[in-house]
C-alpha positions as CSV (number, residue, x, y, z in Angstrom):
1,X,-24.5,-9.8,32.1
2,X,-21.1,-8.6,31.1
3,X,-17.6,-9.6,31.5
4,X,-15.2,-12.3,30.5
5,X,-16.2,-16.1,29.8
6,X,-14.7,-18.9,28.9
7,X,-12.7,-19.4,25.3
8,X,-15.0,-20.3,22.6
9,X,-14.9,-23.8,21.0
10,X,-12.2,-23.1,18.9
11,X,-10.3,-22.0,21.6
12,X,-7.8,-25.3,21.5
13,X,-7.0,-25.0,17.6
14,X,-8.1,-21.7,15.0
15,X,-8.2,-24.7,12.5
16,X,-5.8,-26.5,10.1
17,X,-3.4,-23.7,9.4
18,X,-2.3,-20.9,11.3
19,X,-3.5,-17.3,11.2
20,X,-1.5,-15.1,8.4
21,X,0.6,-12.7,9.6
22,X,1.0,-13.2,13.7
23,X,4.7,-14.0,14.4
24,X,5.5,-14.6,18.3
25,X,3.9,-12.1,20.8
26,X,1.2,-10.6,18.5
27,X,-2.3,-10.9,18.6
28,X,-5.9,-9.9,16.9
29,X,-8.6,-9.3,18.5
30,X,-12.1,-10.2,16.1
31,X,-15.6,-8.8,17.8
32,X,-19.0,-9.7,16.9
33,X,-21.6,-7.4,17.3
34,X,-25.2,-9.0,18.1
35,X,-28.7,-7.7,18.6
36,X,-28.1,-8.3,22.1
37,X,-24.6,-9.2,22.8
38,X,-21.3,-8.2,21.7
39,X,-18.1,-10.2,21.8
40,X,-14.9,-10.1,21.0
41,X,-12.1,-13.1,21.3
42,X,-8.0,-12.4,21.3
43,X,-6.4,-14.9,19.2
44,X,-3.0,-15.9,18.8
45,X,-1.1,-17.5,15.5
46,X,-2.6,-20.8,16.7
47,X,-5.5,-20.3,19.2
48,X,-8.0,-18.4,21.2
49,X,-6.2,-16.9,24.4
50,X,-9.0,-14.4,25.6
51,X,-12.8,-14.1,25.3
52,X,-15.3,-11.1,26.6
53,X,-19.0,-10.3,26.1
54,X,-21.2,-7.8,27.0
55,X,-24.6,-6.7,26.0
56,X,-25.1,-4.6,23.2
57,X,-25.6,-1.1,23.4
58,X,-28.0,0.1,20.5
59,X,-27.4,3.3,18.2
60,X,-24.4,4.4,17.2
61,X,-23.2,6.0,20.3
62,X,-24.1,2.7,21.8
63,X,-22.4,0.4,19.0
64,X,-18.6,2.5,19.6
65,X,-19.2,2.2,23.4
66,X,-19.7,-1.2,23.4
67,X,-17.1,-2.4,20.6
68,X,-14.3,0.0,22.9
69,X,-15.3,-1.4,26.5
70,X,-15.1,-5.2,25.2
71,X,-12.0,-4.6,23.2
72,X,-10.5,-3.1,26.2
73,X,-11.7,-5.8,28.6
74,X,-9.7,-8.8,26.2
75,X,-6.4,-6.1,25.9
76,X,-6.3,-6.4,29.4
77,X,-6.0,-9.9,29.9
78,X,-3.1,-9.7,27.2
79,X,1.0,-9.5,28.7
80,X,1.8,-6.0,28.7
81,X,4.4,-7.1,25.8
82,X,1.8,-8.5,23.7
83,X,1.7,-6.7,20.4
84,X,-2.3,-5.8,19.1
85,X,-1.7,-6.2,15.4
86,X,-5.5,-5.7,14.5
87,X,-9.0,-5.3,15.1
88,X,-11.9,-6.7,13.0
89,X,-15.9,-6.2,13.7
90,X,-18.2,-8.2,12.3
91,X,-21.8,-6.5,12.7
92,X,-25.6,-6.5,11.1
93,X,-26.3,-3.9,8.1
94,X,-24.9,-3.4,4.9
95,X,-21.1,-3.1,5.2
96,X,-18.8,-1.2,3.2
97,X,-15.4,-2.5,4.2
98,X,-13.3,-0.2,2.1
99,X,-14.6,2.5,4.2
100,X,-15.2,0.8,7.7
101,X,-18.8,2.0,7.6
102,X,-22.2,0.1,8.6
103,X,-25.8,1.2,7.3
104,X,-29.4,-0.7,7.2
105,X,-28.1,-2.2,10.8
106,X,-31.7,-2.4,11.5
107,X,-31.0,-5.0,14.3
108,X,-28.5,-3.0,16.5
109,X,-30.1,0.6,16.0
110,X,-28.0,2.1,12.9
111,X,-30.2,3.1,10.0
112,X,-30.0,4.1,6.6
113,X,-27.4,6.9,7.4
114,X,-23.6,5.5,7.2
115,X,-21.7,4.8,10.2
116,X,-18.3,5.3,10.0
117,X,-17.9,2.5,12.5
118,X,-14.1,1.9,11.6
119,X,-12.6,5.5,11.4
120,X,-14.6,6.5,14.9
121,X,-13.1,3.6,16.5
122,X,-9.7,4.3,15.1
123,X,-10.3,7.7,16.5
124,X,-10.3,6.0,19.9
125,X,-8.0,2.9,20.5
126,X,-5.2,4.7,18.0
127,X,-5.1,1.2,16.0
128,X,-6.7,0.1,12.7
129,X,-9.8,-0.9,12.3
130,X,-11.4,-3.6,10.0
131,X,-15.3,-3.5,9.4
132,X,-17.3,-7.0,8.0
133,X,-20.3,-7.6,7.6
134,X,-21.7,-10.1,10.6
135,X,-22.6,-13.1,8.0
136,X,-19.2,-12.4,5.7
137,X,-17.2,-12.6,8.6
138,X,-18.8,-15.8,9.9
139,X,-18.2,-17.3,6.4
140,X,-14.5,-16.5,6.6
141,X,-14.5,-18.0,9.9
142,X,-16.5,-21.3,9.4
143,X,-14.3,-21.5,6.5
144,X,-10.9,-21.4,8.0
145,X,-11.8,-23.3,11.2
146,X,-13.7,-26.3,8.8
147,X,-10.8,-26.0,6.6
148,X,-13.9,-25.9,4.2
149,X,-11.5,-24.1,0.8
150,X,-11.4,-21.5,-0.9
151,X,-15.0,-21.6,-2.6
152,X,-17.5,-21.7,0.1
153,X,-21.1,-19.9,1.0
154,X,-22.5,-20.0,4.3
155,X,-26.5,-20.1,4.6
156,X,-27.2,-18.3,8.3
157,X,-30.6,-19.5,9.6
158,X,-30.8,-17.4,12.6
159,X,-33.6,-14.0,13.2
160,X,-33.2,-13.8,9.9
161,X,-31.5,-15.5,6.6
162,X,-28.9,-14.2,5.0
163,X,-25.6,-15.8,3.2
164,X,-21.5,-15.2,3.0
165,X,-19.4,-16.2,0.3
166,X,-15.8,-16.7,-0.5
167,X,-15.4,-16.8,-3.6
168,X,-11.8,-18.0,-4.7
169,X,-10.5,-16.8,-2.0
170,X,-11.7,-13.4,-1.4
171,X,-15.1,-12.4,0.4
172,X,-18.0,-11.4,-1.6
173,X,-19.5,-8.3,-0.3
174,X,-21.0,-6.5,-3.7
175,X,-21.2,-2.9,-5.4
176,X,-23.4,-1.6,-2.6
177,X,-22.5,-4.0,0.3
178,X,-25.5,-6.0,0.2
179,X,-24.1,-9.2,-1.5
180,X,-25.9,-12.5,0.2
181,X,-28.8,-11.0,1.3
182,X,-31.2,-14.0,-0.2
183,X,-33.7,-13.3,2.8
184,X,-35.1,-10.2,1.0
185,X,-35.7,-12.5,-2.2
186,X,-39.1,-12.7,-2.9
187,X,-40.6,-16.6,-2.3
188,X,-44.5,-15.7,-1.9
189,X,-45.8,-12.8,-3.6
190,X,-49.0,-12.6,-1.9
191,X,-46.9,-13.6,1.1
192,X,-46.6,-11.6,4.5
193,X,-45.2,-8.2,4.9
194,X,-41.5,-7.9,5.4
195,X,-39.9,-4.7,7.3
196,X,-38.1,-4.4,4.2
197,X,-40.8,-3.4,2.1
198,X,-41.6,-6.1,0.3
199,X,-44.4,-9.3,0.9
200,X,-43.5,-12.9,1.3
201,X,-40.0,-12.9,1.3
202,X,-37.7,-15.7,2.1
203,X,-36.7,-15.2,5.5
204,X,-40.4,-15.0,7.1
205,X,-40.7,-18.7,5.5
206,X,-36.9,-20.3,6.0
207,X,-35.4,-18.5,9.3
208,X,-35.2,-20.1,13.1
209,X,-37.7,-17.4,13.8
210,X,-40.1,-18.4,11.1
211,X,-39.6,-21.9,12.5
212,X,-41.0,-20.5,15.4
213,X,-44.1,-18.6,14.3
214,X,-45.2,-22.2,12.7
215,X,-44.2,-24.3,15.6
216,X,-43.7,-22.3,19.0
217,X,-41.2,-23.5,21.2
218,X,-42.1,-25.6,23.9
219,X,-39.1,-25.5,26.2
220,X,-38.3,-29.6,25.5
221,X,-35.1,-28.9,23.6
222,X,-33.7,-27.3,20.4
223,X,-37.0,-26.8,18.0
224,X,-35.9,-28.4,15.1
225,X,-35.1,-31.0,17.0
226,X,-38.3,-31.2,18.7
227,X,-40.0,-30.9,15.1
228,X,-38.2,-33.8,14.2
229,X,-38.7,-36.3,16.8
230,X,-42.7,-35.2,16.5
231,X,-42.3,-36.0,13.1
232,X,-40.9,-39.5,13.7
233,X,-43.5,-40.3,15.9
234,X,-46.3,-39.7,13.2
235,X,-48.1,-36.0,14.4
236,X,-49.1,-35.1,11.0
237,X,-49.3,-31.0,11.9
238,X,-45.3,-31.4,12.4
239,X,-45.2,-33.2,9.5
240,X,-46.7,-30.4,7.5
241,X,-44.8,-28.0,9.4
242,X,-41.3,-29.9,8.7
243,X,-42.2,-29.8,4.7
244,X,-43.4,-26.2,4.8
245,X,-40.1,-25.3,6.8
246,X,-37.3,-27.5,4.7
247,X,-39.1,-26.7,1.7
248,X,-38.4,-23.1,2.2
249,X,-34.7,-23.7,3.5
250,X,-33.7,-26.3,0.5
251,X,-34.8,-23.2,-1.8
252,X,-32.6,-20.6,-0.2
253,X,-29.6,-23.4,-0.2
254,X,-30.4,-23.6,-4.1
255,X,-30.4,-20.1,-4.6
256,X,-26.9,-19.9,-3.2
257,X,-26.0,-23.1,-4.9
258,X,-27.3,-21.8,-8.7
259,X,-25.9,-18.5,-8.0
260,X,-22.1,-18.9,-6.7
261,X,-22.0,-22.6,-7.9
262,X,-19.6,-22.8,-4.7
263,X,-17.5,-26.1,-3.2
264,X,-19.0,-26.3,0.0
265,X,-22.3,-24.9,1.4
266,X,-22.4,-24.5,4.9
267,X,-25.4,-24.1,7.3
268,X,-25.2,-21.9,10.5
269,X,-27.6,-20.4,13.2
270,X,-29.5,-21.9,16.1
271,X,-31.1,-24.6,13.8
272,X,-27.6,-26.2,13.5
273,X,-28.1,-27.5,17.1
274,X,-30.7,-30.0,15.7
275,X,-27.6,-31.4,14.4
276,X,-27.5,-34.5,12.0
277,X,-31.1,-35.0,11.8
278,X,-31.6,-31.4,10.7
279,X,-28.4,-31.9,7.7
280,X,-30.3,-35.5,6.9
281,X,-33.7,-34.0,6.9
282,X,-32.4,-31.0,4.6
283,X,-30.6,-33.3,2.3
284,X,-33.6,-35.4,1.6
285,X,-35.6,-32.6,1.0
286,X,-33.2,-31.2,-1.9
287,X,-32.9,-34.3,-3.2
288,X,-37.0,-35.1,-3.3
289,X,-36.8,-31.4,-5.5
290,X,-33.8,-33.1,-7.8
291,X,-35.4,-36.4,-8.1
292,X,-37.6,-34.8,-11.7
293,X,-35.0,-32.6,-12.7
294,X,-32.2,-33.7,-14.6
295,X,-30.3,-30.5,-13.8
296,X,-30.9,-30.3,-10.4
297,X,-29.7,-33.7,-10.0
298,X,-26.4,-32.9,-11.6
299,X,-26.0,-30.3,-9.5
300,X,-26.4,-32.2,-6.4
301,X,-26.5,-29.7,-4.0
302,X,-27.2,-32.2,-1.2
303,X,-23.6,-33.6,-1.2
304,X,-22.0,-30.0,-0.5
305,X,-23.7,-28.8,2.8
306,X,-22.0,-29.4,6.0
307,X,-23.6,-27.9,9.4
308,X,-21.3,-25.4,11.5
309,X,-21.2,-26.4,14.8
310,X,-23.5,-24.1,16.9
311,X,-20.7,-24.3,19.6
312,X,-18.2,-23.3,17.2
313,X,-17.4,-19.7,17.5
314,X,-16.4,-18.7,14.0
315,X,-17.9,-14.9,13.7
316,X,-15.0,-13.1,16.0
317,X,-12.2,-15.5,14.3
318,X,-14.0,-14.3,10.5
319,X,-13.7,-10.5,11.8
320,X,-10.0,-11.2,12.5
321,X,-8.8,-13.2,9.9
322,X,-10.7,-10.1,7.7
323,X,-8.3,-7.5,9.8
324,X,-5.1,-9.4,9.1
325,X,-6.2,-9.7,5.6
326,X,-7.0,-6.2,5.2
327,X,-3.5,-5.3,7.1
């Protein structure tokens, strides 16, 4: 279903400080490009004034058809003096900002051929466009709207697993545009086949979808949740499950954590509905790996995560702030 919806979460507030360069009667416009649906949210200096969502259209045709008809449906809502200061897209693939193009989108049709998703849109609307990648963007989101700093990674447990980071400031994308991308690290050798190429690697053990393969979803609420509470009560299959599952998870947060040595660590995706349970049970389980290693224990990775609120809508708000950065 298509068409406009209500503001996201951070609607009322964009966080503790204002967005950079919006003076009176401006606005940007961030989009978020999904597997299935695409959204894009108008935001003022201080808030969210506009939401629209439509399902994603795959391919490259499809991509610039749906990023232009959602734009288009939040302009409109906008007073005919409003002034569009800049678009930002936050999408799947390996991202070259610099040149606004998207390749390896393997989730939303684009393949190993370029994109050049920002200069075709420009093309279209006549205004600048800003290209993220879909995790990056979040990150600079989650970051602005926690007020999390300047020195933050953001672990995305969604289809797949993948991180963001800020580093001082500025967004980490890499030489090639595939900075973050822990989920293709290797974690069993002998382990399952990955549509990368590769066997066993981390995001078919530490994803909400791998959470699913090892315990289907049964319809009685968020499945970490569910896991959880099974676990309280003693069933010693979800107990095996749950270590399996965190295990995997604590080691992608420590890879972040070794590699950036960041602030603040924050977790993101579907799991994040579990809430304080899931941040309690994850914190337990990097500490059990610290409690024999002098090192790990100094590094105390437990103390920096913080969950993202799964009602918070920080990707569109991260594809905006990128635009008015890159502006």
């Amino acid at each position: 279903m298509s068409g406009s919806g209500p503001v996201p979460a951070l609607a009322r507030t964009c966080g503790p400080a204002p967005l950079p360069g919006l003076a009176e009667g401006d606005y940007g416009v961030g989009i978020d490009i999904g597997g299935t649906k695409t959204r894009a949210t108008a935001f003022n200096a201080t808030a969210a004034v506009a939401s629209a969502r439509r399902p994603t259209q795959r391919g490259a045709q499809g991509i610039l058809d749906t990023a232009e008809e959602v734009l288009e449906q939040v302009r409109r809502t906008q007073p005919s003096t409003a002034h569009l200061r800049a678009v930002g897209i936050g999408i799947p693939g390996v991202v070259v900002p610099s040149r606004g193009e998207v390749s390896h989108g393997v989730n939303v049709g684009i393949g190993p051929e370029p994109l050049a998703l920002g200069p075709l849109l420009e093309e279209r609307l006549g205004i600048g466009v800003h290209v993220e990648n879909d995790v990056s963007a979040a990150t600079i989101g989650a970051a602005h709207a926690l007020g999390a700093g300047r020195d933050v990674a953001l672990v995305s447990l969604g289809t797949g697993l993948a991180a963001g980071m800020v580093l001082e400031g500025v967004p980490r994308t890499g030489a090639r545009g595939s900075a973050g991308e822990i989920g293709h690290l290797p974690y069993r050798l002998d382990g399952l086949p990955c549509p990368c190429g590769q066997r066993g690697c981390l995001e078919l053990y530490a994803s909400g979808s791998a959470l699913a393969r090892m315990w289907p979803p049964t319809g009685q609420g968020p499945l970490v949740a569910d896991l959880l509470h099974r676990v309280d009560e003693g069933d010693t299959r979800a107990l095996d499950v749950a270590q399996e599952w965190l295990g995997a998870v604590a080691h992608a947060v420590t890879v972040v954590g070794l590699g950036v040595d960041v602030a603040t660590i924050l977790v993101a995706g579907g799991v994040a509905e579990a809430g304080e349970p899931f941040l309690q049970a994850l914190r337990g389980t990097l500490r059990n790996r610290a409690h024999h290693s002098d090192f790990l224990s100094h590094m105390d990775l437990a103390s920096r995560l913080r969950l993202v609120p799964p009602d918070l809508e920080v990707a569109t708000l991260g594809a905006c702030l990128a635009a008015l950065g890159a502006g």
